[in-house]
Structure formats: structure tokens, C-alpha cells
PDB file of N, CA, C and O in Angstrom:
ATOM      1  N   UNK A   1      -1.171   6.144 -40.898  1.00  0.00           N
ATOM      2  CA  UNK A   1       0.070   5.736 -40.284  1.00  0.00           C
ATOM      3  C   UNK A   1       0.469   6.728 -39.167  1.00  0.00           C
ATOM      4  O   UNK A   1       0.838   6.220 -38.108  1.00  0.00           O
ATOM      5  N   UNK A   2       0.444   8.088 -39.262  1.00  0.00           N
ATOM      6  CA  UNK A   2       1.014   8.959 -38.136  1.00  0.00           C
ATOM      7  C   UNK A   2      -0.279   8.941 -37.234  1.00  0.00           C
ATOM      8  O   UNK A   2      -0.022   9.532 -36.185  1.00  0.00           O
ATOM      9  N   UNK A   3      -1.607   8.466 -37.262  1.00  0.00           N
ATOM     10  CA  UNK A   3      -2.637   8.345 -36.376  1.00  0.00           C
ATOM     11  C   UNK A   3      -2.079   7.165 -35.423  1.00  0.00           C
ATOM     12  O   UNK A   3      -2.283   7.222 -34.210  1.00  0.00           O
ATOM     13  N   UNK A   4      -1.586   6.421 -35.828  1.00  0.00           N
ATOM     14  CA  UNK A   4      -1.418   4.745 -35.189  1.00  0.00           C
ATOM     15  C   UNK A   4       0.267   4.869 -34.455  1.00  0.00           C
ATOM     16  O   UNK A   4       0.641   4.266 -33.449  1.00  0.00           O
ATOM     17  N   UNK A   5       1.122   5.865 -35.332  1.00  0.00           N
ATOM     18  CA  UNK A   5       2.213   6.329 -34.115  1.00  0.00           C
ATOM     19  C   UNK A   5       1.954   7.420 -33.213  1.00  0.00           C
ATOM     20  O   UNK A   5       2.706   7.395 -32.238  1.00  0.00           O
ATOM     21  N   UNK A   6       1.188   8.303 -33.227  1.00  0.00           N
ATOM     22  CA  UNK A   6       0.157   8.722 -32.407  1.00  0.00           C
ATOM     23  C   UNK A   6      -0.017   8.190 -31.541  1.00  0.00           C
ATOM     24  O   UNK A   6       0.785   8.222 -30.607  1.00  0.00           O
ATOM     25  N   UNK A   7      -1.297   7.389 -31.507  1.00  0.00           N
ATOM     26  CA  UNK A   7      -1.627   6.869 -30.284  1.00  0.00           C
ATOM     27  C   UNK A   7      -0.409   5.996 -29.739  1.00  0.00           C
ATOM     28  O   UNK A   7      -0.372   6.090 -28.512  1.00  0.00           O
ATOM     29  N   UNK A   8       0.332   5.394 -30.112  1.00  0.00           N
ATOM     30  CA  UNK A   8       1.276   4.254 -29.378  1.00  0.00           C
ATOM     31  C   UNK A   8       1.834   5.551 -28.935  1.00  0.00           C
ATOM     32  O   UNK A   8       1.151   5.965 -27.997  1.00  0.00           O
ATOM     33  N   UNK A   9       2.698   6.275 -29.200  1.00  0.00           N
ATOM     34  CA  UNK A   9       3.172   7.242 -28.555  1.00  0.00           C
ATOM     35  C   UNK A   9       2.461   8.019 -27.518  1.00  0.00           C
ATOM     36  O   UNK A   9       3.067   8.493 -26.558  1.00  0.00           O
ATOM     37  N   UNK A  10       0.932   8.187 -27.725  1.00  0.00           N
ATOM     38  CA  UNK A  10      -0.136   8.147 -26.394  1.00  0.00           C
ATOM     39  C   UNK A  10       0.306   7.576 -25.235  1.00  0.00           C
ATOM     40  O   UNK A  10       0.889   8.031 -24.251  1.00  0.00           O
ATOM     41  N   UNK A  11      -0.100   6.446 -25.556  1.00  0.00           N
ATOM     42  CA  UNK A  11       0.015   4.947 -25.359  1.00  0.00           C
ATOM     43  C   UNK A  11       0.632   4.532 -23.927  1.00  0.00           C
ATOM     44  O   UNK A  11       0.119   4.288 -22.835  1.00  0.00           O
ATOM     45  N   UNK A  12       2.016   4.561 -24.430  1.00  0.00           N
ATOM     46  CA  UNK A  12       3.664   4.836 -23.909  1.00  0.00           C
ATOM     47  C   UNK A  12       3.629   5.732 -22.775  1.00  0.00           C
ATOM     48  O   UNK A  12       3.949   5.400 -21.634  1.00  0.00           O
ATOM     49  N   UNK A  13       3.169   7.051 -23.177  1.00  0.00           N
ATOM     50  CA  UNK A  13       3.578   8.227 -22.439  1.00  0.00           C
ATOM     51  C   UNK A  13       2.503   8.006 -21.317  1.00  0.00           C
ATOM     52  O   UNK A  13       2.913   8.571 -20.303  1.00  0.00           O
ATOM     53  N   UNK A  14       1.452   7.486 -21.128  1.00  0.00           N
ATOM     54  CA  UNK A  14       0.167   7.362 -19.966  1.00  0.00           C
ATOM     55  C   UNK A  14       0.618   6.379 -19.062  1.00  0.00           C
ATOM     56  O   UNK A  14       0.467   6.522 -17.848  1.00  0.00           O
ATOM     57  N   UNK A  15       1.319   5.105 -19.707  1.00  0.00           N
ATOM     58  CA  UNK A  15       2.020   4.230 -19.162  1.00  0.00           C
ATOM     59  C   UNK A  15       2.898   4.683 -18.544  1.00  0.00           C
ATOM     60  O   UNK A  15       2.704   4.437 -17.353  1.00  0.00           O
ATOM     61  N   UNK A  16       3.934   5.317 -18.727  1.00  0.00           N
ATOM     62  CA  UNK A  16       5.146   5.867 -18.197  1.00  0.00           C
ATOM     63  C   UNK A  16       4.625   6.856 -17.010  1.00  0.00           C
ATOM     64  O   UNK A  16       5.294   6.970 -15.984  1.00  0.00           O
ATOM     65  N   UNK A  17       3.557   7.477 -17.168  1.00  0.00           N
ATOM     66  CA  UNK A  17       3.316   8.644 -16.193  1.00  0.00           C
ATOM     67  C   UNK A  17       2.184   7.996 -15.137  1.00  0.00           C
ATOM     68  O   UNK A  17       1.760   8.630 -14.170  1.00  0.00           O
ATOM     69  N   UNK A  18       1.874   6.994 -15.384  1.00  0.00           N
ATOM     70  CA  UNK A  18       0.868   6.256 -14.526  1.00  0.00           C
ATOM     71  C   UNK A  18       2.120   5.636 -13.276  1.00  0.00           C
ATOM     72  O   UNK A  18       1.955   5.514 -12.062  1.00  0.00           O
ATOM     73  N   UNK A  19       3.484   5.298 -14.190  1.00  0.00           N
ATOM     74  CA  UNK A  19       4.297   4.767 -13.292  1.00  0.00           C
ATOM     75  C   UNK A  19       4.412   5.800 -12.407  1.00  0.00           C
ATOM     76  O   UNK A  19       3.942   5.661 -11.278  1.00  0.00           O
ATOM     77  N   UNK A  20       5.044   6.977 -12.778  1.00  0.00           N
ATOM     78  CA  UNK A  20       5.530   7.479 -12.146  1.00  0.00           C
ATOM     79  C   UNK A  20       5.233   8.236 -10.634  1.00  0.00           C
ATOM     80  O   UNK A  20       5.763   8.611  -9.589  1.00  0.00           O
ATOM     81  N   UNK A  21       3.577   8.120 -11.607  1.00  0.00           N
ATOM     82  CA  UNK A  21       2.365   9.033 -10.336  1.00  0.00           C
ATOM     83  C   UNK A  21       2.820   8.085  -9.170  1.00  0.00           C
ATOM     84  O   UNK A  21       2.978   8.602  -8.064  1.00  0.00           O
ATOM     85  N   UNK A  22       3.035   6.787  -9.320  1.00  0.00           N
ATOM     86  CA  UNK A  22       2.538   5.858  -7.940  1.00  0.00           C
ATOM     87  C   UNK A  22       3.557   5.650  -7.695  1.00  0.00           C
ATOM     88  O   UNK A  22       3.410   5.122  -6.593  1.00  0.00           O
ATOM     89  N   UNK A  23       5.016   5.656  -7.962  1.00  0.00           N
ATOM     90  CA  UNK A  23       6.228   5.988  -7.326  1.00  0.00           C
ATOM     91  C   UNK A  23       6.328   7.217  -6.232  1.00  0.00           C
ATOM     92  O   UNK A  23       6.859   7.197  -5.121  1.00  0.00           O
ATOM     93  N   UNK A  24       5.488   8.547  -7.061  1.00  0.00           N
ATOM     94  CA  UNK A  24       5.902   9.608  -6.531  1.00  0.00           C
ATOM     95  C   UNK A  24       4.622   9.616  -5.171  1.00  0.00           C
ATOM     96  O   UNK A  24       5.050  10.258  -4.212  1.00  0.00           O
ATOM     97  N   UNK A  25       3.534   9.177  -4.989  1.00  0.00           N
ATOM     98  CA  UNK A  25       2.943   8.388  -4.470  1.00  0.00           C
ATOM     99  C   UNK A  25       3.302   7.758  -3.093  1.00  0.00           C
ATOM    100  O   UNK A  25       2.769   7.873  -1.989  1.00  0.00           O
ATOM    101  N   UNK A  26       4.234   7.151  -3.463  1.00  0.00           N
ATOM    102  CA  UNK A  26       4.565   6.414  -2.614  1.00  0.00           C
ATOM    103  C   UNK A  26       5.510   7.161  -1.388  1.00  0.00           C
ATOM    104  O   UNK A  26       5.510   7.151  -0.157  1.00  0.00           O
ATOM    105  N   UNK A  27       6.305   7.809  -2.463  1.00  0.00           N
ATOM    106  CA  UNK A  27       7.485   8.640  -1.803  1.00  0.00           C
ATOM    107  C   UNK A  27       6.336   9.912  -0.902  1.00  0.00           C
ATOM    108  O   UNK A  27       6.641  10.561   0.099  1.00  0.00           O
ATOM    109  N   UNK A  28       5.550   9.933  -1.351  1.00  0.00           N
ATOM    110  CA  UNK A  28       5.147  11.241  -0.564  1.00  0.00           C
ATOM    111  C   UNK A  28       4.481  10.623   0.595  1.00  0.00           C
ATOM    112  O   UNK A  28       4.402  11.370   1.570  1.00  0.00           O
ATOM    113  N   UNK A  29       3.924   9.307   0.748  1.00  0.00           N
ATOM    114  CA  UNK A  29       3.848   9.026   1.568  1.00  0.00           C
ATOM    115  C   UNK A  29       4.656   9.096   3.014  1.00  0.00           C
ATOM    116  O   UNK A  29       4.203   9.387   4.121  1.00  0.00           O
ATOM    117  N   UNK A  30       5.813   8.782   2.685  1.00  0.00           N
ATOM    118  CA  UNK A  30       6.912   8.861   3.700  1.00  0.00           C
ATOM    119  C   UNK A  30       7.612   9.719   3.704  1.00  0.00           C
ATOM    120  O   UNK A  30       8.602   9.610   4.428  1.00  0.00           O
ATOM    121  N   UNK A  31       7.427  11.030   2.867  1.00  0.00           N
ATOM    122  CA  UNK A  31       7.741  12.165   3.429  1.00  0.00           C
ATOM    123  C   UNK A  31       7.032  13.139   3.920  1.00  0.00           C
ATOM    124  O   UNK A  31       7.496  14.246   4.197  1.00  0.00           O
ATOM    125  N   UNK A  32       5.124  12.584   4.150  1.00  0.00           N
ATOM    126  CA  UNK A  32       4.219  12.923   5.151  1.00  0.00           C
ATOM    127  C   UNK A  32       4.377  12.686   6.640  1.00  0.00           C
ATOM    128  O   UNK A  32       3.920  13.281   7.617  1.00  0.00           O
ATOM    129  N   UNK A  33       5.232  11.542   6.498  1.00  0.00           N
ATOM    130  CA  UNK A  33       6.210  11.306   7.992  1.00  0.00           C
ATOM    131  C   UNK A  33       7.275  12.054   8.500  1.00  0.00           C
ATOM    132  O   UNK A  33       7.705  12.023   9.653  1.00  0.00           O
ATOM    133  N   UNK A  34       7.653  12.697   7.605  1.00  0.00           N
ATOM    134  CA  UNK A  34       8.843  13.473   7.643  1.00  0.00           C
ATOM    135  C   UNK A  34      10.377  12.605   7.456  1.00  0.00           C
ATOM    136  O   UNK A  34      11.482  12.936   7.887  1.00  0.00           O
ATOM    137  N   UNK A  35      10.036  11.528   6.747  1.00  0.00           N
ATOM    138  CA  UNK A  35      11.086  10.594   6.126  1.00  0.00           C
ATOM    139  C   UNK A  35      11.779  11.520   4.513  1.00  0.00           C
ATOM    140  O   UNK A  35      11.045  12.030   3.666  1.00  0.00           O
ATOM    141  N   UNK A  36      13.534  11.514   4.455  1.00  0.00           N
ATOM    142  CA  UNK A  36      13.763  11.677   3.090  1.00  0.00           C
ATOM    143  C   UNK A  36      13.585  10.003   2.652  1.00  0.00           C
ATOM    144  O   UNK A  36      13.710   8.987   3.337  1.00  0.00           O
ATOM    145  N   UNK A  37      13.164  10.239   0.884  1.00  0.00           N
ATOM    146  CA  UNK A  37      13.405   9.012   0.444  1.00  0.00           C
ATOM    147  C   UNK A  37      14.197   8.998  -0.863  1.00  0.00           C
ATOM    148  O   UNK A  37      14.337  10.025  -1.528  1.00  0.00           O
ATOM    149  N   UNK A  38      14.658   7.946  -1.184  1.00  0.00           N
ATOM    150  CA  UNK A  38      15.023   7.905  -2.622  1.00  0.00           C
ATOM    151  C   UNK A  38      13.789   7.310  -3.264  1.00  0.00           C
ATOM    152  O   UNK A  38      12.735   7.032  -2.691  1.00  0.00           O
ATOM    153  N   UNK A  39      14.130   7.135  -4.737  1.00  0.00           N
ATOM    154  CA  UNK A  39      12.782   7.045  -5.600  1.00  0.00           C
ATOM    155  C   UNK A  39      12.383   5.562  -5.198  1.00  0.00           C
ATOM    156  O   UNK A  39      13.109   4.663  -4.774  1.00  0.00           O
ATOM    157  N   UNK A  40      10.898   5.566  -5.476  1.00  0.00           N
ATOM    158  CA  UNK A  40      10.460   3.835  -5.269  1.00  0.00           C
ATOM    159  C   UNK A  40      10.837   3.005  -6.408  1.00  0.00           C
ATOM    160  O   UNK A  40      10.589   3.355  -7.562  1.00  0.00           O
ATOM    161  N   UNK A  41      11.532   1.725  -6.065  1.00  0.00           N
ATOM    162  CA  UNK A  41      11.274   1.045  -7.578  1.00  0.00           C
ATOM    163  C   UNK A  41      10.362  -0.102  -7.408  1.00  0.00           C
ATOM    164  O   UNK A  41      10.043  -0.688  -6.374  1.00  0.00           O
ATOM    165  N   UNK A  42      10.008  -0.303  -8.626  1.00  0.00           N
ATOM    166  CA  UNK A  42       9.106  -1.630  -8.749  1.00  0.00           C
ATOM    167  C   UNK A  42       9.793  -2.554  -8.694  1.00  0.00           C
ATOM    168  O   UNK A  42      10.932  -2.687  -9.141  1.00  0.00           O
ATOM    169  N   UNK A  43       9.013  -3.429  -8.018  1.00  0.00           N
ATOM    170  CA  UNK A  43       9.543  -4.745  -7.554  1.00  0.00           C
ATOM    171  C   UNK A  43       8.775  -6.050  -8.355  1.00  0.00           C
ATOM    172  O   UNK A  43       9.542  -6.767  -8.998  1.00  0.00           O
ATOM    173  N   UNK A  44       7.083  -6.479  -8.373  1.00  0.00           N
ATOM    174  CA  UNK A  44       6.805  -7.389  -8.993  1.00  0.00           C
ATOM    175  C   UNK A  44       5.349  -6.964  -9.188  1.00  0.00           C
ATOM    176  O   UNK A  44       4.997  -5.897  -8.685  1.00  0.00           O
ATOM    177  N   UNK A  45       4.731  -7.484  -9.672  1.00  0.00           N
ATOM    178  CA  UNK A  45       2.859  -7.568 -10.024  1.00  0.00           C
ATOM    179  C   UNK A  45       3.008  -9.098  -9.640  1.00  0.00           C
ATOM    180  O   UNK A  45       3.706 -10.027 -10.045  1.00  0.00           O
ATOM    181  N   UNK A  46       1.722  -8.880  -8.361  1.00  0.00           N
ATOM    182  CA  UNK A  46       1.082 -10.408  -7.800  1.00  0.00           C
ATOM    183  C   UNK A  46       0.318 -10.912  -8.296  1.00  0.00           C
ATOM    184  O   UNK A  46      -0.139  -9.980  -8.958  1.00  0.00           O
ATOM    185  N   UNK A  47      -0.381 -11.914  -8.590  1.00  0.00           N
ATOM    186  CA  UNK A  47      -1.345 -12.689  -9.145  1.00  0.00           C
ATOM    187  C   UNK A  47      -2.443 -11.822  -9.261  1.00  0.00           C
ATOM    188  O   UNK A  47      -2.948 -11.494 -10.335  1.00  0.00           O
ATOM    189  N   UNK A  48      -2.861 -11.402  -7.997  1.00  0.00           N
ATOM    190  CA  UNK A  48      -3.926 -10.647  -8.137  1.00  0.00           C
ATOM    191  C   UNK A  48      -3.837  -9.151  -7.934  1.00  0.00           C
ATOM    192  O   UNK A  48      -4.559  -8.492  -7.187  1.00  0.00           O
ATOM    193  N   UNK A  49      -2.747  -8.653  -8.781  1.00  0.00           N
ATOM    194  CA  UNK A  49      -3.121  -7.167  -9.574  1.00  0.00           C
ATOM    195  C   UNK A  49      -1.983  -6.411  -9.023  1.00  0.00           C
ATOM    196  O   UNK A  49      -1.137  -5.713  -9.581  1.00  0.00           O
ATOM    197  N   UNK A  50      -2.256  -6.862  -7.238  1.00  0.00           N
ATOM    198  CA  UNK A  50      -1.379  -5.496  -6.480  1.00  0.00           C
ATOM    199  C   UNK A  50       0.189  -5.686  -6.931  1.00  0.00           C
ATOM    200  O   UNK A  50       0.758  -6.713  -7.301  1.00  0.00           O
ATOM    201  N   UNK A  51       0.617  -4.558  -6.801  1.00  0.00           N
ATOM    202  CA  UNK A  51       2.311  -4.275  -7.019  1.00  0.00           C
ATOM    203  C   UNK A  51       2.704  -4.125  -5.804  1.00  0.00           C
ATOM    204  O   UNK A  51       2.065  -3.634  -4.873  1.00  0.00           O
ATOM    205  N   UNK A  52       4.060  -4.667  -5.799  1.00  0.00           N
ATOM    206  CA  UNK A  52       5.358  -4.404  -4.744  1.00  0.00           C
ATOM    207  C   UNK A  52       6.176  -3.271  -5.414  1.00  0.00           C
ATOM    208  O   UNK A  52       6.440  -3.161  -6.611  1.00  0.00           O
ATOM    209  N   UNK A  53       6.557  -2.369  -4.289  1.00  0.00           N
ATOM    210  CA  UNK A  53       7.517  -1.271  -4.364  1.00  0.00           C
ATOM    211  C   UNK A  53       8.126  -1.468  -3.276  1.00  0.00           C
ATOM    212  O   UNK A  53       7.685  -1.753  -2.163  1.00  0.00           O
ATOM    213  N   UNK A  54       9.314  -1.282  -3.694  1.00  0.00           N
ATOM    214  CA  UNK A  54      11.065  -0.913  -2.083  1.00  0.00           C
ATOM    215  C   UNK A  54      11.317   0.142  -2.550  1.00  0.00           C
ATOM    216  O   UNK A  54      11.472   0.416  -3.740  1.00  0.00           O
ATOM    217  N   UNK A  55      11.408   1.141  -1.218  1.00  0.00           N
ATOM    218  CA  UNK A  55      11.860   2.431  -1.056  1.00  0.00           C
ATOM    219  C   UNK A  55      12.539   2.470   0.125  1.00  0.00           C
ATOM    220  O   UNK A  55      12.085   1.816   1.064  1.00  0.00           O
ATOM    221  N   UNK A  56      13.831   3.291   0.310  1.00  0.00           N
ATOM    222  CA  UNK A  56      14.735   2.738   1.111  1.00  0.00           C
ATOM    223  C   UNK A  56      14.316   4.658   2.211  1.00  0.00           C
ATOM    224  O   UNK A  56      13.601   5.512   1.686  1.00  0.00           O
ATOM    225  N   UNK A  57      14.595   4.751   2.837  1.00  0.00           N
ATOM    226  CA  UNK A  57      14.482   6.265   3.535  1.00  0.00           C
ATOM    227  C   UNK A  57      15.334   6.068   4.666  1.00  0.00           C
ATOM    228  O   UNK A  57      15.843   5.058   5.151  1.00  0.00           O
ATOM    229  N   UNK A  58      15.370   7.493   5.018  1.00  0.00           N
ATOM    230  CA  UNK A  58      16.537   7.964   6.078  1.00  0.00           C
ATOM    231  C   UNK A  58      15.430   8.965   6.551  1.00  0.00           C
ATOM    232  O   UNK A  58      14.636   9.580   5.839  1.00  0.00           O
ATOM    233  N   UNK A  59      15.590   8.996   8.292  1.00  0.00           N
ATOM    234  CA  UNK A  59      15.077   9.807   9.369  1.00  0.00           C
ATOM    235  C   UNK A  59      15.864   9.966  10.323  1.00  0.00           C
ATOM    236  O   UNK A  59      16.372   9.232  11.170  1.00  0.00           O
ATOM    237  N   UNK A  60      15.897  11.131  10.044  1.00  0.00           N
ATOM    238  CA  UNK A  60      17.212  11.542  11.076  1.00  0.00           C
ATOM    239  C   UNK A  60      18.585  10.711  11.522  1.00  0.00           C
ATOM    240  O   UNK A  60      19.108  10.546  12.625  1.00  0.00           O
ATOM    241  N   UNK A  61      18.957  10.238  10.124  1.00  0.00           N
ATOM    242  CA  UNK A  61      20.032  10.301  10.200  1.00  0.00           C
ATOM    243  C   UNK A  61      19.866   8.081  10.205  1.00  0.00           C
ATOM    244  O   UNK A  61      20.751   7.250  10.405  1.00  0.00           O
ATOM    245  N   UNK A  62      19.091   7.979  10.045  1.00  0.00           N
ATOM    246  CA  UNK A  62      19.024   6.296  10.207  1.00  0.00           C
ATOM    247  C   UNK A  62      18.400   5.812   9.350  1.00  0.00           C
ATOM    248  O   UNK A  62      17.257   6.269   9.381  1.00  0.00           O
ATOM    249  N   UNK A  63      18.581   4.884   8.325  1.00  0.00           N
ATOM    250  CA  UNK A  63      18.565   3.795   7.128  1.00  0.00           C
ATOM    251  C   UNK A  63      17.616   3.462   7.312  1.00  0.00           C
ATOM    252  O   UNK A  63      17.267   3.302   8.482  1.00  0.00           O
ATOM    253  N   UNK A  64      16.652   3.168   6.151  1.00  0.00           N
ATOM    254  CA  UNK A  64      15.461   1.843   6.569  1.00  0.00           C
ATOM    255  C   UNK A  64      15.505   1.195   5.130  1.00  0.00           C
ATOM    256  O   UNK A  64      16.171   1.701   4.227  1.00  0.00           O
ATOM    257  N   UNK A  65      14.695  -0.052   4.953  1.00  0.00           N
ATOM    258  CA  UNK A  65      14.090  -0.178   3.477  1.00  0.00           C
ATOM    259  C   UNK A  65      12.536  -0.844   3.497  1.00  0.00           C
ATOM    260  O   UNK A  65      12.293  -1.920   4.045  1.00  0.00           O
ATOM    261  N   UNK A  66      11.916  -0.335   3.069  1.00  0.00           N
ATOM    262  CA  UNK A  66      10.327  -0.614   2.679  1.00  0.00           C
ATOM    263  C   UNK A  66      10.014  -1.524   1.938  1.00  0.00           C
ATOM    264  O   UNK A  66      10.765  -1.750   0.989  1.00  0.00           O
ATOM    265  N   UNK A  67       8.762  -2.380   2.127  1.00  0.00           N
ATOM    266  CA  UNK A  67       8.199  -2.921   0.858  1.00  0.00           C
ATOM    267  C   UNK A  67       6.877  -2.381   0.809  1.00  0.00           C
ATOM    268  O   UNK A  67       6.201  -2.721   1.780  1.00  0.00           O
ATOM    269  N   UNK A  68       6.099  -1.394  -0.303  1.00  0.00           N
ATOM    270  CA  UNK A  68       5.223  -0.867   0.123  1.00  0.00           C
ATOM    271  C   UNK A  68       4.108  -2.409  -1.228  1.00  0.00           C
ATOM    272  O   UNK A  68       4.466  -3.054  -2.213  1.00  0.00           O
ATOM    273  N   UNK A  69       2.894  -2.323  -0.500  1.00  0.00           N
ATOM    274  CA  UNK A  69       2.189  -3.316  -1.395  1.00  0.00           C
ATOM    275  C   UNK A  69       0.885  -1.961  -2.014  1.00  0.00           C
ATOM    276  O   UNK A  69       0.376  -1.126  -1.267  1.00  0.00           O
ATOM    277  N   UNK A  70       0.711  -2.043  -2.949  1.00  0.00           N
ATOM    278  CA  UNK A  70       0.050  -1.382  -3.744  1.00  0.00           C
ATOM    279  C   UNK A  70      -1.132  -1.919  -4.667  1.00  0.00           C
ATOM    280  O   UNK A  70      -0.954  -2.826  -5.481  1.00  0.00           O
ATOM    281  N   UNK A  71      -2.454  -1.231  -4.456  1.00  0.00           N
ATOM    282  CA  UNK A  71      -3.540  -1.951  -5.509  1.00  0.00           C
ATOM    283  C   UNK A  71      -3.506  -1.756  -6.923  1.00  0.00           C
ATOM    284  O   UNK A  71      -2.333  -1.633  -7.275  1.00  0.00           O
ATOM    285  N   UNK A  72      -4.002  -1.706  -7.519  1.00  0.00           N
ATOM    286  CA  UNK A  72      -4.263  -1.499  -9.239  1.00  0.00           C
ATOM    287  C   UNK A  72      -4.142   0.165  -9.687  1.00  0.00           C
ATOM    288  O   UNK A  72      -3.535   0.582 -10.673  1.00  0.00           O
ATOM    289  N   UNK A  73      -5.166   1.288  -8.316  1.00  0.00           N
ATOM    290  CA  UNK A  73      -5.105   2.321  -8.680  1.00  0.00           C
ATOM    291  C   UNK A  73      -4.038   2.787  -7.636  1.00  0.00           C
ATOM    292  O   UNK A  73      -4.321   3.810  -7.012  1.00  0.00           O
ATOM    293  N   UNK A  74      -3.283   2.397  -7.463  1.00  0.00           N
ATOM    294  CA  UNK A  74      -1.859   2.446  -6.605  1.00  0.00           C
ATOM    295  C   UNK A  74      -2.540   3.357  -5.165  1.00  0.00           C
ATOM    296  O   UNK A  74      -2.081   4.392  -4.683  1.00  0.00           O
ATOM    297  N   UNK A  75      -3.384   2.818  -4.849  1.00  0.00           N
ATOM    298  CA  UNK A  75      -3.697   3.055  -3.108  1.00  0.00           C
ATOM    299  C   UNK A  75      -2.836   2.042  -2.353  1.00  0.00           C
ATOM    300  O   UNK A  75      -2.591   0.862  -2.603  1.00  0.00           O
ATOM    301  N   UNK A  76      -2.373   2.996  -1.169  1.00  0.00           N
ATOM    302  CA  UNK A  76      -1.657   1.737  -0.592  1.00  0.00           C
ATOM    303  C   UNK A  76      -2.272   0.695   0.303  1.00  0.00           C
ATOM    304  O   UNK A  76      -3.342   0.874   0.885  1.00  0.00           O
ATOM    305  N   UNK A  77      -1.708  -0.162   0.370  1.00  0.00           N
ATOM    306  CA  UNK A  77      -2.649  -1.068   0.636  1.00  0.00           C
ATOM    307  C   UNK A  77      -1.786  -1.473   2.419  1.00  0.00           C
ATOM    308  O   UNK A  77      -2.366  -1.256   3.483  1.00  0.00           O
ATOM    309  N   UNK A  78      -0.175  -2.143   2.305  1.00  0.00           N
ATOM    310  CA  UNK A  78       0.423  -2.539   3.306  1.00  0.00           C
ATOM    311  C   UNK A  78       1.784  -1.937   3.241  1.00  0.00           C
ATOM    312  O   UNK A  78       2.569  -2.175   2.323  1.00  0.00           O
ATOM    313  N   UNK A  79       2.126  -0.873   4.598  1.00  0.00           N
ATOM    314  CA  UNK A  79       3.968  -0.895   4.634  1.00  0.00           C
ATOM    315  C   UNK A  79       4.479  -1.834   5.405  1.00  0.00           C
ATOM    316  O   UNK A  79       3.972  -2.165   6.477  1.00  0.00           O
ATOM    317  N   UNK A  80       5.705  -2.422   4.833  1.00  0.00           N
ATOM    318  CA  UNK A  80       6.224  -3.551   5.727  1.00  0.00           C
ATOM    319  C   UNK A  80       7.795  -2.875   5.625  1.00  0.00           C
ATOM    320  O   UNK A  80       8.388  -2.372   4.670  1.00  0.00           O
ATOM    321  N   UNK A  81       8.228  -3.116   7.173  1.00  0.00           N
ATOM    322  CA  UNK A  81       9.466  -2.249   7.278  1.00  0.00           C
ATOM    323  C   UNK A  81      10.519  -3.424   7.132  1.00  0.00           C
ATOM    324  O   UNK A  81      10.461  -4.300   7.995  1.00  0.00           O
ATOM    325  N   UNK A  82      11.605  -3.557   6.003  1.00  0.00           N
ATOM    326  CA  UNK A  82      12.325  -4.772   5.465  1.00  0.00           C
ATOM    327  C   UNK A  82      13.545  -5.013   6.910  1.00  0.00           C
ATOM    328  O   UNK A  82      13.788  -6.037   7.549  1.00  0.00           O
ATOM    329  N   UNK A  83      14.055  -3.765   7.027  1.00  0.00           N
ATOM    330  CA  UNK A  83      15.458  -3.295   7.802  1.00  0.00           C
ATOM    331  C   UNK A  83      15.801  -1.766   8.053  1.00  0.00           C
ATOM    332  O   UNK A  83      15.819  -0.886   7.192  1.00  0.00           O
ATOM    333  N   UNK A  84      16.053  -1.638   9.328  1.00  0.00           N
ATOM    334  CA  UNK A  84      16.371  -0.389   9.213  1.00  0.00           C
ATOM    335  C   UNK A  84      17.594  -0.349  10.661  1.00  0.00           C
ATOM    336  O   UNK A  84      17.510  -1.150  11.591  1.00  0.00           O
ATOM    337  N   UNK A  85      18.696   0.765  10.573  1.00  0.00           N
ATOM    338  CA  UNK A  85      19.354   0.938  11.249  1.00  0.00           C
ATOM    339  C   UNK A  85      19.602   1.985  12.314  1.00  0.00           C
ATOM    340  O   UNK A  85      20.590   1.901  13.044  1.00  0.00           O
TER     341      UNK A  85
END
């Protein structure tokens, strides 16, 4: 029994940190631009695998929001710029 909450508790925690890698991922992307960002959130899983993320950033002083498209091992794949001011 504590082998089998074990692993789910594994489990959980690889899941959770797999998220997070490709959030943080993402964000570093656009602060290789020299963009601040707030955190990415997930948006949907497409038919075929890739994920949507919106991340909203500010550059010098001006708004944007992102949809970044993402593969399975969260390489990015497409940025599409939603709005920015």
C-alpha cells in the first residue's frame, strides 16, 4: 500500500513539474527578448498532441498577449501575437 501511494505521489509530482518546466519555458523565451512576462497558462491540448499557452508581456512599458503553440516535448513550435498596445 505505501509502494502504490508512492508512486502516485511520483506520479503527480513529474506531472506537475513537467508543467511547469514548459511554462517556465515559455516565459524564458520572451525574456530572451528582453520582454517581462507573467506566468504562461494553459490554454487547450489539440487533436494532435500540441498545447496552446497565453502569456501576456510588457516591453518597455507596452502590453501584448501571446498564444504560444507547443509540441509534446514543449518545443515551441508557433508565436502568434493576440494584441498588443
Amino acid at each position: 500500500m505505501k509502494t502504490l501511494v508512492f508512486a502516485l505521489t511520483a506520479l503527480l509530482s513529474s506531472t506537475s513539474f513537467a508543467g511547469r518546466s514548459c511554462t517556465g519555458k515559455i516565459e524564458d523565451h520572451f525574456r530572451a527578448q528582453g520582454y517581462q512576462t507573467r506566468q504562461a497558462e494553459f490554454q487547450k491540448t489539440l487533436e494532435n498532441g500540441d498545447k496552446v499557452y497565453y502569456v501576456r508581456t510588457n516591453y518597455h512599458g507596452g502590453d501584448a498577449a501571446h498564444e504560444v503553440l507547443v509540441d509534446s516535448r514543449c518545443n515551441i513550435l508557433e508565436v502568434r501575437e493576440l494584441w498588443s498596445e
